[in-house]
VEXPADREN-60060 format. One line per field, with one value per residue (C-alpha): residue number from 1; chain; z, x, y. Coordinates in steps of 0.1 Angstrom, whole numbers, plus 5000, padded with zeros to 4 digits. Example, Ala and Ser with C-alpha at 12.3 -4.5 7.8 and 13.67 -1.06 7.14 Angstrom:
2
resi <- (1;2)
chain <- (A;A)
w <- (5078;5071)
u <- (5123;5137)
v <- (4955;4989)
END
This chain:
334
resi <- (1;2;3;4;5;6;7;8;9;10;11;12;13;14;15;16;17;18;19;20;21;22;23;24;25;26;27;28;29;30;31;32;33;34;35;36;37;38;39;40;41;42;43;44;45;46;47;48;49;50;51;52;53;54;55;56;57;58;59;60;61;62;63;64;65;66;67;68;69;70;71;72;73;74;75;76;77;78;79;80;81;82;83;84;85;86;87;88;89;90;91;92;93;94;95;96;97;98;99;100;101;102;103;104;105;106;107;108;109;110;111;112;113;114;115;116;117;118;119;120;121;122;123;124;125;126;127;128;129;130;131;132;133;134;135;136;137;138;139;140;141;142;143;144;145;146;147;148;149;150;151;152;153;154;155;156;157;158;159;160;161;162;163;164;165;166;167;168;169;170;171;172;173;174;175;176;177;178;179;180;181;182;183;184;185;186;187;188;189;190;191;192;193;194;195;196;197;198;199;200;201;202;203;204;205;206;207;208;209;210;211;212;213;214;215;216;217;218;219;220;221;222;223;224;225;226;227;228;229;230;231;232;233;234;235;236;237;238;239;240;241;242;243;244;245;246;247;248;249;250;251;252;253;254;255;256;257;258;259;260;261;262;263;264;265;266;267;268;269;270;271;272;273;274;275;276;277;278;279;280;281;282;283;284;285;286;287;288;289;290;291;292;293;294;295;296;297;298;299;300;301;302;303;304;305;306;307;308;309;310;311;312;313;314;315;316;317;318;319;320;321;322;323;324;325;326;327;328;329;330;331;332;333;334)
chain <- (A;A;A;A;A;A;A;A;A;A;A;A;A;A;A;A;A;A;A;A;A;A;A;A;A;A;A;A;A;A;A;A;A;A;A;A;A;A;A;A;A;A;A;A;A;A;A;A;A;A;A;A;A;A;A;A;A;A;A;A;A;A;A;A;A;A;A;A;A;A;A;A;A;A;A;A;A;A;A;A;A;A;A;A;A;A;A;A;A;A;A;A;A;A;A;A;A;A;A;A;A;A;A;A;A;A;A;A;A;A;A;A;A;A;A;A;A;A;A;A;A;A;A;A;A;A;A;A;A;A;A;A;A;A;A;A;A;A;A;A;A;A;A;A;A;A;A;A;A;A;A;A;A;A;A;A;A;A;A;A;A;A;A;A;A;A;A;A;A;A;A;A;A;A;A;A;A;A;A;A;A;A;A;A;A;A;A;A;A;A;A;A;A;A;A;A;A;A;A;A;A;A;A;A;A;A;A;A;A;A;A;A;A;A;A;A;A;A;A;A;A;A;A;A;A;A;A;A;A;A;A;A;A;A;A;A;A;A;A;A;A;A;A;A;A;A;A;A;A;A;A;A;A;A;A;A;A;A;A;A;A;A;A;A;A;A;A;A;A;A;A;A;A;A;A;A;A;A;A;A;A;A;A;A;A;A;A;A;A;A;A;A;A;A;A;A;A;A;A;A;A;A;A;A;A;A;A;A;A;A;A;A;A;A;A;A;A;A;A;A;A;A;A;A;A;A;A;A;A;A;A;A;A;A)
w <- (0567;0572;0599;0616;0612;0628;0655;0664;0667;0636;0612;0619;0592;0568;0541;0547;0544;0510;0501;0470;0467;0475;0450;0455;0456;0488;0480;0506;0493;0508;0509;0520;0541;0539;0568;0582;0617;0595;0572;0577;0558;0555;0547;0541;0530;0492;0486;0478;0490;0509;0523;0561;0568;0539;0539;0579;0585;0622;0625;0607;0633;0662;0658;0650;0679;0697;0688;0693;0720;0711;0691;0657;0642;0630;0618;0645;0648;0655;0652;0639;0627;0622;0606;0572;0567;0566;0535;0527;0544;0582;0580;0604;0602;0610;0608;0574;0574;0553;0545;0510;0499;0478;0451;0433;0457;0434;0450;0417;0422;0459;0471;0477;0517;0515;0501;0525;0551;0541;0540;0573;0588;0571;0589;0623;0618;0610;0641;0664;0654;0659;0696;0709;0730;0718;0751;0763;0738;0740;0708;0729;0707;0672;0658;0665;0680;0661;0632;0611;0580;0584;0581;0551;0531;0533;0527;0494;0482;0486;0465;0437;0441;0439;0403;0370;0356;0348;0376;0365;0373;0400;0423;0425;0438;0461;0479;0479;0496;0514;0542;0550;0554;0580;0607;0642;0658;0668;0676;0675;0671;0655;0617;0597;0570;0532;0546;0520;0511;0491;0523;0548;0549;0550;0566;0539;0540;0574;0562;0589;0587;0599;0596;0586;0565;0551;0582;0564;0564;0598;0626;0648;0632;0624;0624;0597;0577;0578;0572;0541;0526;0529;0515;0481;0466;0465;0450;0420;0389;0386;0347;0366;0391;0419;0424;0429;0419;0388;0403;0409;0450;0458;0434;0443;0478;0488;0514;0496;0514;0536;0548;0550;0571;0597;0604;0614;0633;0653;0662;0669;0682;0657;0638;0604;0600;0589;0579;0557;0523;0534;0543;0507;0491;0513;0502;0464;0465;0483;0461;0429;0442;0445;0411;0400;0413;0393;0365;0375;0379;0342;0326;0346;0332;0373;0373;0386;0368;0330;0333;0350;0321;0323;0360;0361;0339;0366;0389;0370;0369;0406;0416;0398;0421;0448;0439;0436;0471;0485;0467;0484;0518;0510;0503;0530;0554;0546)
u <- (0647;0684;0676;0657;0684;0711;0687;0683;0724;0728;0750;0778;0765;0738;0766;0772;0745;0729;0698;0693;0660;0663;0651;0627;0589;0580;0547;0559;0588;0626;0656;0692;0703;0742;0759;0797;0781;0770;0743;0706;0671;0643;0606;0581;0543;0535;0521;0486;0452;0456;0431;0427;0445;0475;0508;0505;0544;0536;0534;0558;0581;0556;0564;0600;0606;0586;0610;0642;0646;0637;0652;0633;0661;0646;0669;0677;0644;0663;0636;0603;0584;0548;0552;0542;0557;0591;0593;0550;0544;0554;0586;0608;0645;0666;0700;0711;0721;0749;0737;0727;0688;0681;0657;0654;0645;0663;0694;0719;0752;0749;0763;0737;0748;0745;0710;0699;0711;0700;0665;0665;0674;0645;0621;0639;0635;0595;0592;0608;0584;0555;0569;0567;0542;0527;0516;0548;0560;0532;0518;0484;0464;0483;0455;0427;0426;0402;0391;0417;0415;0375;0381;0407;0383;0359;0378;0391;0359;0343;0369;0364;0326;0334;0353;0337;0361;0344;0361;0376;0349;0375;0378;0340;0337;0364;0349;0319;0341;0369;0338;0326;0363;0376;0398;0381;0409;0420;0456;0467;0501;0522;0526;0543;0518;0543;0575;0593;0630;0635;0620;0650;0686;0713;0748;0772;0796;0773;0737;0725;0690;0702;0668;0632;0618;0586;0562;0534;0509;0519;0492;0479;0467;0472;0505;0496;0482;0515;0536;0516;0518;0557;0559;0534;0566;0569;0530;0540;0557;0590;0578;0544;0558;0580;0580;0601;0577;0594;0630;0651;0652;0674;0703;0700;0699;0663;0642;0610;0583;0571;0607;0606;0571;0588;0615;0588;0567;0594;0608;0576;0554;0525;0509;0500;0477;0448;0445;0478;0459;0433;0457;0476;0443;0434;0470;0468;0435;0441;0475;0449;0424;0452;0465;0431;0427;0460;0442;0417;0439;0454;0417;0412;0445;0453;0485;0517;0536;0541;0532;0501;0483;0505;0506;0468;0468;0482;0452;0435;0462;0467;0434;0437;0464;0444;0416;0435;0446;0415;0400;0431;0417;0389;0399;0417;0393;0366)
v <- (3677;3684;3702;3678;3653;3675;3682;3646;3644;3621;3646;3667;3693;3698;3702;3665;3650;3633;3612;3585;3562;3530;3507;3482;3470;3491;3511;3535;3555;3547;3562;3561;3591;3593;3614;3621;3602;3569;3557;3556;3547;3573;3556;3577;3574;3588;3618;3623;3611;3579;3548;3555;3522;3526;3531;3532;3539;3548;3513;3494;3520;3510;3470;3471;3499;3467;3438;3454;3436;3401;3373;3389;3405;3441;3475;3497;3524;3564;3584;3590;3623;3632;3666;3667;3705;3689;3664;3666;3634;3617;3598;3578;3568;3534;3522;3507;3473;3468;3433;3416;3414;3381;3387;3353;3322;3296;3319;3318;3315;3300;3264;3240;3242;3279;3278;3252;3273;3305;3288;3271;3306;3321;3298;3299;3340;3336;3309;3335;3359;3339;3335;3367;3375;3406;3418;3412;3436;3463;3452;3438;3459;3460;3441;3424;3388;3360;3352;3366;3344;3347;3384;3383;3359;3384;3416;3397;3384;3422;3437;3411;3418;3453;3445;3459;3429;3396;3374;3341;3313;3298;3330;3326;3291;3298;3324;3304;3271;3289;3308;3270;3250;3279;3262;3256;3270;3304;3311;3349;3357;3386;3381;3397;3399;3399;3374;3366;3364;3396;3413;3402;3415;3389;3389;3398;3365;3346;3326;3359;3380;3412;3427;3419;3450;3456;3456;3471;3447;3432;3427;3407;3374;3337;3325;3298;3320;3339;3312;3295;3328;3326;3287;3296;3298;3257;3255;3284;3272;3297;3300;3316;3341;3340;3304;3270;3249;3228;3235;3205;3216;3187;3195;3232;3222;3239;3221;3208;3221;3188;3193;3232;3228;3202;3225;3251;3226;3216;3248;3271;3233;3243;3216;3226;3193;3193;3224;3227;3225;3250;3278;3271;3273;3310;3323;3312;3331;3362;3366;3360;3388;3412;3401;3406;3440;3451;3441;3464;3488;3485;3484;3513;3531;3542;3511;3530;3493;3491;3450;3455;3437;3410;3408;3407;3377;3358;3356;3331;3304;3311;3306;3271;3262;3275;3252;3224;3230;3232;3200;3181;3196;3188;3149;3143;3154;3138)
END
């Protein structure tokens, strides 16, 4: 690999040149490449057999290669390489942003100002990526166009089926309600596909993103899908899992979410009426069917995480909220 990296112009000598992991939830594996010409990120897929459409690094480099140019802000893309000889896997490398990574969304330590305007940067940085045209771009055929939420419904609901675990009672009438309340309309936009805050790189000092990471799951799909995902966070108790449901948002100075949706509303010209409830409802159940399948995982004994028992437990009080969701739908479209 040192080598390679001197061959693209981006060492001085292989002498100088070190590499640490990164730490972090990224299932494919990271690294930060220090040389005497600056510092850079390796991302690589794992090792071993993978699924055909996992851990597709080609193009988490092909979309941010894409946006470089627009008002997303994305790391610098150097170089990427497809021989496995080199490191066992393909691997690309990007510019490290020297930037701060958020973990906890109740932001400790932060002024009230500073977390309200850390989180109103967040959404203006999700809005601007669900306004680029992806033709435009040369990301017409990243994905596929329609019926996106249609399509995740399904996929979910065939790997609970697939489960040897008995699925809690509310998973099943979901997938039985969430195929007949699917939104008439059809919009196709980039999405990002796991936004959240620990997956964006802030400005040192400056309420900044520097960079949006984690483009794994991106494609081509609904941009209200995508941004529901992002705002579960207000529907999930912080005693559950990585919520702010509970939190006293005003003295903390977090937008509650009718407030957090406006702001998007107003700067991407979306409506998220009627559907709003709906999409909540989809997220709280797709997170609850991966949950679920970590819990497979663990019965199984294949679970890389030590509290994969305890993070499979989660699925059923998700889906709860998930069905709460959709029964508010469900009333107020009646």
């Amino acid at each position: 690999m040192a080598g390679w990296i001197l061959q693209q112009g981006l060492a001085g000598s292989a002498s100088a040149i070190t590499v640490q992991p990164l730490s972090g939830g990224q299932s494919n594996p990271t690294f930060r490449v220090s040389t005497d010409r600056g510092e850079y990120v390796l991302r690589k897929q794992p090792p071993g057999p993978l699924l055909a459409s996992a851990h597709a690094i080609d193009r988490e480099y092909r979309v941010m290669a894409a946006l470089a140019d627009t008002p997303v802000p994305v790391p610098r893309m150097l170089a990427w390489c497809d021989d496995a000889s080199l490191i066992g896997t393909p691997f690309y490398l990007m510019a490290f942003l020297a930037g701060r990574v958020l973990a906890d969304q109740s932001l400790p330590g932060a002024q009230p100002a500073e977390r309200a305007a850390l989180y109103g940067e967040m959404n203006r940085v999700l809005a601007a990526l669900h306004a680029v045209e992806p033709a435009a771009v040369g990301l017409g055929d990243y994905g596929r166009s329609g019926n996106y939420v249609a399509r995740q419904v399904a996929r979910w609901s065939r790997q609970c089926e697939a489960s040897t675990l008995a699925l809690p009672p509310t998973m099943r009438r979901l997938m039985d309600w969430l195929p007949q309340h699917l939104p008439a309309h059809d919009t196709t936009t980039l999405v990002h596909g796991d936004y959240r805050l620990d997956n964006l790189v802030f400005h040192a000092r400056e309420p900044r993103v520097l960079g949006v990471l984690d483009w794994e799951l991106s494609t081509l799909g609904d941009p209200l899908a995508d941004f529901s995902y992002h705002c579960m966070s207000w529907r999930i108790p912080a005693s559950l899992w990585r919520g702010i449901a509970g939190l006293d948002l005003r003295a903390l100075g977090i937008p509650d979410e009718a407030s957090y949706v406006r702001q998007y509303e107003e700067t991407s010209g979306r409506a998220t009426a009627p559907h709003w409830e709906f999409y909540m409802a989809y997220n709280l159940f797709r997170m609850a069917a991966i949950l679920h399948g970590i819990a497979q995982r663990a019965a199984d004994g294949t679970a890389a995480a030590a509290d994969a028992v305890e993070t499979g437990r989660k699925a059923a009080p998700l889906a709860e909220l998930a069905w709460d969701c959709a029964m508010r739908h469900q009333a107020a479209t009646r």
